[in-house]
MARDREN-842169 format. One line per field, with one value per residue (C-alpha): residue number from 1; residue in one letter; x, y, z. Coordinates in steps of 0.5 Angstrom, whole numbers, m for minus. Layout:
BEGIN
num	NUM:...;
residuo	A:...;
px	X:...;
py	Y:...;
pz	Z:...;
//
This chain:
BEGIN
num	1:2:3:4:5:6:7:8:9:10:11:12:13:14:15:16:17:18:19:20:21:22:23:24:25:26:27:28:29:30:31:32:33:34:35:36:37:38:39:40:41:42:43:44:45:46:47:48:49:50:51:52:53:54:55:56:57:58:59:60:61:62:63:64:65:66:67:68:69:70:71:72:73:74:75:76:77:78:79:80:81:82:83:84:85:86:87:88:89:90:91:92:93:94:95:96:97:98:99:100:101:102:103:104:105:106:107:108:109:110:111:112:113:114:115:116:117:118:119:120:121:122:123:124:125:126:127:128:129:130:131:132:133:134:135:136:137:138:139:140:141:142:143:144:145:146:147:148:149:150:151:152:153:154:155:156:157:158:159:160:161:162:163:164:165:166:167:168:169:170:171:172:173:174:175:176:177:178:179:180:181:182:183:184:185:186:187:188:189:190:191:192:193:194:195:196:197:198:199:200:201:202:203:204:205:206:207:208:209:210:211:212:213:214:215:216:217:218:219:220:221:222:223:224:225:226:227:228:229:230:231:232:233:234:235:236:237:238:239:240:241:242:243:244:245:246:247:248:249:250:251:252:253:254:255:256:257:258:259:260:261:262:263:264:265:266:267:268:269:270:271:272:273:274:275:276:277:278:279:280:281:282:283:284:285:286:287:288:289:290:291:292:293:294:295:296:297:298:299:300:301:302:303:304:305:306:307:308:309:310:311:312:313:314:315:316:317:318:319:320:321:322:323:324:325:326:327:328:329:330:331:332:333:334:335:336:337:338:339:340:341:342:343:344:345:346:347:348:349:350:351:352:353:354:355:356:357:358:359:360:361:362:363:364:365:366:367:368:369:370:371:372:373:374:375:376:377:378:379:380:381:382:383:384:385:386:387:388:389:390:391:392:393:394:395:396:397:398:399:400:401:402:403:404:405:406:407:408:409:410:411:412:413:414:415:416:417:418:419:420:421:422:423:424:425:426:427:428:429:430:431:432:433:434:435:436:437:438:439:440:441:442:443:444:445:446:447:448:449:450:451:452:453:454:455:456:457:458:459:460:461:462:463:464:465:466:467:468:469:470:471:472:473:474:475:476:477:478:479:480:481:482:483:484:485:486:487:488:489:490:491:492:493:494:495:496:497:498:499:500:501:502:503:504:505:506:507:508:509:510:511:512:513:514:515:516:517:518:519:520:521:522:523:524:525:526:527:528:529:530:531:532:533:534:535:536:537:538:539:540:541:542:543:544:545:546:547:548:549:550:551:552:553:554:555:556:557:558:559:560:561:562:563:564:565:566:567:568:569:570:571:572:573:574:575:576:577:578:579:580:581:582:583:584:585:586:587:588:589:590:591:592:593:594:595:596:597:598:599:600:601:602:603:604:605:606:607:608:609:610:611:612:613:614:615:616:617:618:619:620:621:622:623:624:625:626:627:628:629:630:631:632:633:634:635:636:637:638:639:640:641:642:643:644:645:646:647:648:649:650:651:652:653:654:655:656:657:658:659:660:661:662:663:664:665:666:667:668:669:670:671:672:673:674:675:676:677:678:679:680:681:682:683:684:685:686:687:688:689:690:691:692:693:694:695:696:697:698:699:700:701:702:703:704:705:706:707:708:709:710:711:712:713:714:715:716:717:718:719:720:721:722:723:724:725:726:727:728:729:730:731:732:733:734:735:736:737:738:739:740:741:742:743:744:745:746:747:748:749:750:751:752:753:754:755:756:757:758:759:760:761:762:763:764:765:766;
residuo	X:X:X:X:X:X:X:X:X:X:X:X:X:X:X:X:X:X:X:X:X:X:X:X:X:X:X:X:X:X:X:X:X:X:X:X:X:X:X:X:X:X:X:X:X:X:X:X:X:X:X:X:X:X:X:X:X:X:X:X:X:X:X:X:X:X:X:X:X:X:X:X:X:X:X:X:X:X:X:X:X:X:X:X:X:X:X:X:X:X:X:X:X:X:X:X:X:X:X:X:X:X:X:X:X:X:X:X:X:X:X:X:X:X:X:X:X:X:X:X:X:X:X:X:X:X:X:X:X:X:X:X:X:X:X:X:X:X:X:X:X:X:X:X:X:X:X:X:X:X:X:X:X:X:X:X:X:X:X:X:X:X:X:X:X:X:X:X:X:X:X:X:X:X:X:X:X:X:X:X:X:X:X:X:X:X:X:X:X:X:X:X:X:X:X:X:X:X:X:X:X:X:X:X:X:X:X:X:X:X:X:X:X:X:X:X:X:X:X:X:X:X:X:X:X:X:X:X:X:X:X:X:X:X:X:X:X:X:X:X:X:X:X:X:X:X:X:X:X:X:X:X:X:X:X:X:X:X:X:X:X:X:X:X:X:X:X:X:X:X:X:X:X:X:X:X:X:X:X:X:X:X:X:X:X:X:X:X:X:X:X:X:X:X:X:X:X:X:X:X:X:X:X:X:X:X:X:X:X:X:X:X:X:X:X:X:X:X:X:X:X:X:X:X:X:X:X:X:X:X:X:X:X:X:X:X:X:X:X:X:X:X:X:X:X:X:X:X:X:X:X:X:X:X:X:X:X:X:X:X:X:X:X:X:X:X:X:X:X:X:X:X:X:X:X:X:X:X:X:X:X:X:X:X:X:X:X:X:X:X:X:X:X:X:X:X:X:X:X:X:X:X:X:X:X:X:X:X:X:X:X:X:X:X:X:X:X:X:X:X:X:X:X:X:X:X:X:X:X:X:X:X:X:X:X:X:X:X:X:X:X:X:X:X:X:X:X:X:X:X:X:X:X:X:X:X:X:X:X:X:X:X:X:X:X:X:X:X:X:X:X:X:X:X:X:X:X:X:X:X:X:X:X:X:X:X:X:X:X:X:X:X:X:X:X:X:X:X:X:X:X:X:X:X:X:X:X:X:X:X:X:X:X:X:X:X:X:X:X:X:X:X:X:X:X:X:X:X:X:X:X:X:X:X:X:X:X:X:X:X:X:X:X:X:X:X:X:X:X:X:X:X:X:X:X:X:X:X:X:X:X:X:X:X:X:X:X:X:X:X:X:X:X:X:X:X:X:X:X:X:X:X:X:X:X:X:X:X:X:X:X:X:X:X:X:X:X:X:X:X:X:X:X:X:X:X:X:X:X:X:X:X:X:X:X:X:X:X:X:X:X:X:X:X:X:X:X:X:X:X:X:X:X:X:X:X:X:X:X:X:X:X:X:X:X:X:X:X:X:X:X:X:X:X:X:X:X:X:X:X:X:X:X:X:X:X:X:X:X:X:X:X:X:X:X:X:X:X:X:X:X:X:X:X:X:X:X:X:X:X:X:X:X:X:X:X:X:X:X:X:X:X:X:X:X:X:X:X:X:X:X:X:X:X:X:X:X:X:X:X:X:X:X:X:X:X:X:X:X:X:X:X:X:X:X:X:X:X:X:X:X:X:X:X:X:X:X:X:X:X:X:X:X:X:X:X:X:X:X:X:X:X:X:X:X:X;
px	607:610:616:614:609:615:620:618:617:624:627:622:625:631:631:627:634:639:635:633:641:644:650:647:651:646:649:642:635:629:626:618:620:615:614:621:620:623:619:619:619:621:624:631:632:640:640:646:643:636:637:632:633:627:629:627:622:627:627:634:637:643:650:649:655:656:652:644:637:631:627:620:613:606:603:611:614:620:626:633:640:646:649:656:657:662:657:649:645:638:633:627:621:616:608:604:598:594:595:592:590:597:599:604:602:606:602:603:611:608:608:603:599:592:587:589:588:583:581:577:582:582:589:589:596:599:596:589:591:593:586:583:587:592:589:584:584:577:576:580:578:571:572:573:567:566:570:567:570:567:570:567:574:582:583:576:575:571:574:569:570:563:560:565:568:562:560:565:564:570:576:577:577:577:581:588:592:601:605:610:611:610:603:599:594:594:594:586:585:585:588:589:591:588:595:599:602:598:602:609:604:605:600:594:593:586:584:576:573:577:582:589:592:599:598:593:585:581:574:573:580:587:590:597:600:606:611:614:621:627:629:636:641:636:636:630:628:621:617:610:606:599:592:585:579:578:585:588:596:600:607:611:620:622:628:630:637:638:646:646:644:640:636:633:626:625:619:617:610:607:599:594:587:583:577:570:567:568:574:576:584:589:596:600:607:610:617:617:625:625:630:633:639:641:648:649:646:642:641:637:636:630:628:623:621:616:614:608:606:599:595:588:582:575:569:565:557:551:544:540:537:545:547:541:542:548:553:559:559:562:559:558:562:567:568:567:573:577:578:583:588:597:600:607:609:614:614:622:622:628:628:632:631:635:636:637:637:633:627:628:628:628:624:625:623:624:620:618:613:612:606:606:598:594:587:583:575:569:568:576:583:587:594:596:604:605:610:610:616:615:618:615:619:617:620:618:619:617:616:615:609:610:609:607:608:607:608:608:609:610:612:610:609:610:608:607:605:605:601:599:593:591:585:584:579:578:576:575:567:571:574:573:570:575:580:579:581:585:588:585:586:587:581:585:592:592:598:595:601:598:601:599:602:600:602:601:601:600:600:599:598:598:594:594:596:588:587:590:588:590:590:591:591:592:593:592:593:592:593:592:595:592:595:590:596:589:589:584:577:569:568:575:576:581:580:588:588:589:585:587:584:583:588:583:586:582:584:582:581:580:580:581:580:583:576:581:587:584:578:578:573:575:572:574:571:576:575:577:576:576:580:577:580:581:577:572:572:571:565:562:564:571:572:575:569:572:566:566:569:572:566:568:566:565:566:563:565:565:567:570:576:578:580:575:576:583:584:580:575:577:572:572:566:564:558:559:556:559:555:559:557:559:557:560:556:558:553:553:554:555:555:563:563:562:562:562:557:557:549:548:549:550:549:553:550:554:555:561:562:569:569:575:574:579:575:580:588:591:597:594:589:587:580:578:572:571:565:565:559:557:550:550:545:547:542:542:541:540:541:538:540:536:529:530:529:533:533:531:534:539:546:548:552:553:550:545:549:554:556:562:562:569:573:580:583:590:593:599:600:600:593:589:582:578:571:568:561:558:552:551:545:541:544:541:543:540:540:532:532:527:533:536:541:539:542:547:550:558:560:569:573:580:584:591:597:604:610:618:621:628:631:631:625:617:612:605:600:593:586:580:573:571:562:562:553:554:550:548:550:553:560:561:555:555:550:546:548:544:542:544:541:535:539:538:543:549:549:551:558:557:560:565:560:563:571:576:584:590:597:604:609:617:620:628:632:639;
py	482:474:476:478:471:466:468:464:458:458:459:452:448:450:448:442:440:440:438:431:430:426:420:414:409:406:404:401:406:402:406:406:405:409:415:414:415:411:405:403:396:392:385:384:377:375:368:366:367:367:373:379:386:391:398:405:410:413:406:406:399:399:397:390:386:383:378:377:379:379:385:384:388:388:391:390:385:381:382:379:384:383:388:391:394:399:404:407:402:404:399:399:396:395:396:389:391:385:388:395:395:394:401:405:413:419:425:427:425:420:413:409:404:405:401:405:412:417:420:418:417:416:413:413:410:411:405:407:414:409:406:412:416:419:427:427:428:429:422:419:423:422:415:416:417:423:426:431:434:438:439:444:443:441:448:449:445:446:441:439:434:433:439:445:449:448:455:457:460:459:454:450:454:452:445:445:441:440:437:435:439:446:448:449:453:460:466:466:459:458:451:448:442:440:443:438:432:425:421:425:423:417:418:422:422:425:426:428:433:437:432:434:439:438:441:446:445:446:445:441:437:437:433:431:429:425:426:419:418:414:408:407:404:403:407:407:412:412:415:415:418:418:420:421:424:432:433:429:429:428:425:425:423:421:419:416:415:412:410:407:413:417:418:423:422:427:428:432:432:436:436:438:438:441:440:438:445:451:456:450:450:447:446:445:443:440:439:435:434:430:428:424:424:421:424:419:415:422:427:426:432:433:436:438:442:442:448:449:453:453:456:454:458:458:457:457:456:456:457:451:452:453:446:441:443:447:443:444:452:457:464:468:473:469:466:473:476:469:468:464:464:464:462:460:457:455:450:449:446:443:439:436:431:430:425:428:421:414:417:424:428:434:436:443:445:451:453:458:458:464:465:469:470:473:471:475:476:479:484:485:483:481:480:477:476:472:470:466:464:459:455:449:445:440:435:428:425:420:421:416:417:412:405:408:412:418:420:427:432:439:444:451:454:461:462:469:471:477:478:484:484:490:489:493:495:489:492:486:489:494:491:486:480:474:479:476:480:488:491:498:503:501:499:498:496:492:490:485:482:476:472:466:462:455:453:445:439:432:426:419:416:407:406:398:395:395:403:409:417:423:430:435:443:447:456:460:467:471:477:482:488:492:497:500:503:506:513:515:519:519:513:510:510:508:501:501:497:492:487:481:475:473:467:461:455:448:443:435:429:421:415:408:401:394:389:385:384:386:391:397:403:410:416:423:430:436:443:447:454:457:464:469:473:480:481:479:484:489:493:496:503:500:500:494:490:488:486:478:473:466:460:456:448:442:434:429:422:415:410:403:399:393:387:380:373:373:379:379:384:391:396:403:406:412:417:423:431:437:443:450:457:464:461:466:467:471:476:479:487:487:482:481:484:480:482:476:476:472:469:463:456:450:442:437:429:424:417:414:407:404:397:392:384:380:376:372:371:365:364:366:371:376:380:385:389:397:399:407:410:417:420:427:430:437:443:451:450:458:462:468:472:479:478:471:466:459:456:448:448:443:446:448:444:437:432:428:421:419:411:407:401:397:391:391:385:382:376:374:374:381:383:388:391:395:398:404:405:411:415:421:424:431:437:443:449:455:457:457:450:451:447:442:438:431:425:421:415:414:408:408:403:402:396:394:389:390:385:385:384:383:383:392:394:394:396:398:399:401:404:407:409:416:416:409:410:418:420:427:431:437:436:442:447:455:456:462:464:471:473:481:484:480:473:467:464:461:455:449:446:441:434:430:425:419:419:415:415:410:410:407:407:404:404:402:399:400;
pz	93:90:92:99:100:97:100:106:101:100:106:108:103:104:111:109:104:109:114:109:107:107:103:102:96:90:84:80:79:78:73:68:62:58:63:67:74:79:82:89:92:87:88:86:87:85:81:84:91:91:96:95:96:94:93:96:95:90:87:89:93:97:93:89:87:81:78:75:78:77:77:79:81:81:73:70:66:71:67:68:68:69:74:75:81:78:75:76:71:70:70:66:66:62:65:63:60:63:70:70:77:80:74:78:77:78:77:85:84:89:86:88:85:81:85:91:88:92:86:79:74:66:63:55:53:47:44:46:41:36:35:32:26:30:27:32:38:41:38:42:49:48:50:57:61:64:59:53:47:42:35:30:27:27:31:34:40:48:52:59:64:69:65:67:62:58:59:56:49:45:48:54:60:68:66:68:63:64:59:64:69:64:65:58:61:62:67:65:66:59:55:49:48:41:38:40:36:38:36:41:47:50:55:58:66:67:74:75:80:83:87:84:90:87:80:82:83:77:78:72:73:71:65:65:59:58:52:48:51:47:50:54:50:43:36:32:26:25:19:17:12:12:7:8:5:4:2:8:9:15:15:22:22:28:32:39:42:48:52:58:62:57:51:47:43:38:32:27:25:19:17:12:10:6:10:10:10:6:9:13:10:16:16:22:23:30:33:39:43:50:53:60:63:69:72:77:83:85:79:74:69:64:58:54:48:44:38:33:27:25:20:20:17:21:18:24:26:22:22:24:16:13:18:15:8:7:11:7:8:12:16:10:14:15:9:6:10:10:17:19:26:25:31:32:39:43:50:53:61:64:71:76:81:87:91:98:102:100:102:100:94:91:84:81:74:69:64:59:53:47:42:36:33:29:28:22:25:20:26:27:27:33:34:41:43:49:54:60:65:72:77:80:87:91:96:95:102:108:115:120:125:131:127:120:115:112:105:102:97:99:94:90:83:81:74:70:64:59:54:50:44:39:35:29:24:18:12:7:6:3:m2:m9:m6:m5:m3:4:11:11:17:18:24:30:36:42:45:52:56:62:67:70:75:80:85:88:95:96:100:98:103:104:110:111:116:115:109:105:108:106:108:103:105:102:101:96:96:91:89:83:81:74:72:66:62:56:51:47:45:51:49:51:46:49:56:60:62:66:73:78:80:86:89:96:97:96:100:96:101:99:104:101:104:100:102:98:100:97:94:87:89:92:95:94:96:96:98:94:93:87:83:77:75:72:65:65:60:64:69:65:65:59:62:61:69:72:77:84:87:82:85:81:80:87:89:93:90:94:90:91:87:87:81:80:77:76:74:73:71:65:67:70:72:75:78:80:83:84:87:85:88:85:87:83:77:72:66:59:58:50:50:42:37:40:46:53:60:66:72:79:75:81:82:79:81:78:79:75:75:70:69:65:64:60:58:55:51:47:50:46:43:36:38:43:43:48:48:53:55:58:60:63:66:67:71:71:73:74:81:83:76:75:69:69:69:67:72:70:77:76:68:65:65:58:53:56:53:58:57:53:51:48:46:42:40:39:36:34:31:32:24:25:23:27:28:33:32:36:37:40:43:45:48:46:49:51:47:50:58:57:55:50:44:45:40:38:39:35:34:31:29:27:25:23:21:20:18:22:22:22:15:19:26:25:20:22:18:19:15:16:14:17:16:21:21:17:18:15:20:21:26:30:33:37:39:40:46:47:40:38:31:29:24:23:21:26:31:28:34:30:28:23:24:19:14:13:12:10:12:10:11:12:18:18:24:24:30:30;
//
């Protein structure tokens, strides 16, 4: 069935290739230095002649001779080369972090500029990652309006963006994440992305709403994450080891290479903590490898690598009683049975760029991933072995249109997974206590094939200088083959099958328009889905239910960004509606058994507001100052669950506000120093809305001292403090949890009480 669909793909852009071709002479490239894709229109102005050339779309110039330029564009550092004509030079250039607005993006493979964006964007930096420890990730994506991440523990995390995903029980689901161009999400729609190493990141790229057509339309988003790259014709070694409390311990070794048409970036992590709770042991180790390489004017090849081992134990939920009295413990049964999950995985991409014409280009990436884990539960064990392979091609090009041009993106993605899972008896109740889980007999055995294909189309279309049109479509299929490799029996029946959606086609359509040449409006109306798992497919007679259909919606957005009084002001502002339909609900059957069913509608009304003020700019000092702010008015439109009637609730497990506000401050001397304080408001926890969670208020701080003991070595050194007003709350919720057998529902994560970390980094530059 793909192979029938993709065939014609193909021969498109087979066509689309010759047809683009063409020889077209460049020695320069013109690159991002921290991201590495090309940057059009950038001013190169000889010093000698003062003439001026920009380059193309492929941030190529016609051939330069000899001599000194300089390299200008909006939101980059200007930089001066000297340029021999007789090789490809690449360029970098260095963004200006006092003009944001002027940032070039690239999630699309269409750079553009931020303040002409259709969408609601979120970039944290990788300097933003570092005003936290480093460790935990939800503590640095929950400054970011819109955004919310909840984290019972290092390895327990559910991720939502505009309230999608918060549903979902365990996990993140209905996001779309990519490391690059590999997909960390799978065929079931679910992600992880709290494994990876922050401090290998250079940048997170968030879109919110279903706006990103390129890279699938999740309903709640797509997160789009950059690995750190090494610098063209630089070394560094860099080391850091860090401590905290709970049996804190963290060390990280990198290296980075770069020759005149390479680099290399590599790193090596390795984490401990003993953690806050009882059975709450973490030992992660990491190794990240990203490569470049540019093999001539119109071939640039890519490489990415990235492999984690993690052991961590689970310590899970607790009563409400166990929460305000007993935090530090664990489940009985969890701690009884020494739950915990073993993973090993690995992530390999390779990509290859090329230049068909100055106008044209070809982006084309491989990538496979493997995981190996065994999770140890009270109620079973389960092991799990995944693999997955994919393809993603697109062509990058311009098309005249009478006086105008039209920029698009058009491309494909064919992604399959297998994955097999078996679940076995665990008999620790069997044996003396401290024994921890023992695997018994078999209770299952399934083999599920899944695969998917995305169709897209992406395009910009100038039609003044200020205004610009988007459209763009995504198609989407996706199938699942089940195979039950369980000893059939009347307790066991045969759940083997097939299931297959309809092509969804998810279109988006966006305008922008520059009121000035500093501030924009943006509106966008977008359409997205969310795959359904296997598993919930199933009904409890072990049939598979063809009549659910995935959770489908609209987002209707309006928003405005832009900078003020010089540029010491940045903004971005956004209304937003999404109306989603199919709502799929997981309805308990058992103490661990869940079916899905299509259960209404959902309205999701939002508002998000990020503001940045350089409050201080000297040659001695520099203080700025963030505020984000995020007002979720989410409801149960229609939401009819058996007898139950939920129309006209708050939507389960989003908070109703969320509010940041921060100072970052650095001295020229090297001192610096940043203070995070937060809100977030009460969530309901039950579909009823009869609890809710209270509010809370974090307050963070971090401080630090950096300086260059010679020409080649930087130290840092630093120390932090995590919920410096030890306030009492729940970091992650379990909603609509059950008590069995006679015990109260298990509905809170305990949040960290007041913690510290410290540490030391050398960085050596060769």
């Amino acid at each position: 069935m793909i192979t029938y669909t993709i065939k014609p793909v193909l021969y498109l852009f087979l066509l689309i290739s010759l047809l683009s071709y063409s020889q077209e002479s460049s020695t320069i490239k013109v690159i991002d230095q921290e991201d590495k894709f090309v940057l059009p229109k950038v001013t190169i102005i000889s010093l000698s002649t003062k003439d001026s050339i920009h380059t193309n779309y492929n941030g190529s110039s016609q051939t330069l001779s000899s001599g000194t330029y300089l390299f200008k564009k909006d939101g980059y550092i200007s930089k001066h080369q000297s340029i021999n004509n007789s090789e490809l030079q690449i360029i970098e250039l260095q963004k200006n972090p006092a003009q944001l607005n002027e940032v070039i993006i690239n999630s699309n493979q269409m750079p553009s500029k931020l303040k002409k964006s259709v969408n609601s964007l979120s970039l944290i930096s990788a300097n933003d990652i570092m005003l936290g420890n480093n460790i935990d990730l939800s503590q640095t994506l929950n400054r970011a309006s819109g955004i919310f991440m909840q984290s019972g523990a290092l390895n327990t995390n559910r991720l939502t963006i505009r309230g999608i995903g918060s549903r979902n029980l365990f996990g993140t689901a209905k996001i779309r994440a990519y490391f690059k161009d590999i997909p960390l999400t799978n065929g079931s729609g679910e992600t992880s992305i709290e494994d990876f190493e922050l401090g290998a990141i250079s940048k997170f790229e968030i879109i919110k709403g279903a706006g990103s057509t390129t890279y699938g339309t999740g309903l709640g988003g797509t997160i789009h994450i950059t690995p750190k790259n090494g610098l063209f014709n630089k070394a560094k070694l860099t080391s850091e080891l860090s401590a905290g409390s709970f049996g804190l311990l963290k060390g990280i070794i990198g290296f980075s290479y770069g020759s005149k048409k390479e680099d290399i970036n590599a790193l090596y992590s390795n984490t401990h903590s003993d953690g806050y709770r009882d059975n709450n042991n973490y030992n992660r180790q990491t190794f990240t490898f990203s490569s470049n390489h540019f093999l001539n004017k119109s071939n640039q090849i890519s490489l990415l690598f990235s492999y984690v081992d993690l052991k961590a134990f689970i310590p899970s939920s607790l009563n409400e009683d166990d929460y305000l009295n007993n935090p530090e413990s664990a489940a009985f049964q969890w701690k009884s049975a020494k739950g915990h999950e073993d993973f090993k995985r690995g992530i390999i991409g390779l990509s290859w760029e090329h230049d068909y014409s100055l106008k044209t280009k070809q982006i084309t990436s491989l990538f496979s991933s493997l995981k190996d884990a065994y999770e140890a539960r009270p109620f079973n064990i389960l092991e799990e072995n995944t693999k997955a392979l994919g393809i993603r091609t697109k062509i990058v090009s311009e098309l005249k249109l009478f006086e105008d041009t039209i920029n698009y993106a058009i491309g494909f993605e064919v992604f399959n997974d297998q994955y097999k899972h078996q679940t076995f008896q665990n008999l620790y109740q069997d044996f003396p206590p401290g024994t921890g889980s023992v695997k018994g007999d078999p209770l299952s055995n399934f083999k599920e094939q899944r695969y998917y294909y995305n169709i897209f189309l992406d395009s910009n279309y100038a039609l003044n200088p200020r205004t610009t049109l988007v459209f763009g479509i995504n198609m989407n299929q996706t199938f699942f083959n089940l195979e039950d490799r369980f000893p059939t029996s009347p307790e066991n029946p045969d759940q083997s099958g097939d299931f297959k959606f309809d092509i969804i086609a998810s279109p988006k359509f966006g305008i922008s328009h520059l009121i000035t040449n500093n501030i924009s409006l943006y509106s966008n109306i977008s359409h997205g889905f969310s795959p359904i798992s296997l598993e919930e497919t199933l009904l409890p007679n072990g049939l598979i239910n063809n009549n659910i259909k995935p959770e489908t919606g609209w987002n209707y957005e309006l928003g405005t960004r832009g900078t003020l009084f010089n540029n010491k002001l940045n903004f971005q502002a956004s209304i937003f509606r999404m109306d989603v339909k199919n709502l799929l609900v997981p309805r308990r059957t058992d103490s661990d058994e869940f079916i899905g069913i299509n259960a209404g509608r959902t309205q999701h009304d939002g508002l998000e507001l990020n503001l940045g003020y350089n409050i201080v700019n000297t040659h001695t000092v520099t203080l700025d100052s963030f505020l984000s702010y995020t007002l979720n008015a989410f409801t149960f439109k229609e939401f009819i669950d058996d007898d139950a009637d939920y129309s006209g609730n708050d939507l389960t497990g989003v908070p109703s506000e969320v509010f940041n506000l921060g100072l970052v401050c650095n001295f020229q001397v090297g001192i610096y120093a940043n203070i995070n304080y937060q809100y977030v408001g009460e969530i309901p926890i039950t579909d009823s809305n009869n609890l809710y969670s209270n509010s809370y208020k974090l307050s963070n701080c971090k401080v630090g001292f950096q300086r260059n003991l010679n020409k080649n070595l930087n130290f840092n050194v630093f120390f932090g403090i995590n919920n410096i007003f030890d306030e009492t709350y729940a970091s992650q919720l379990l909603i609509n949890a059950s008590g069995f057998g006679g015990n109260a529902p298990r509905y809170y994560y305990p949040g960290n009480p007041k913690n510290y970390y410290g540490g030391l980094n050398l960085a050596y530059k060769f």
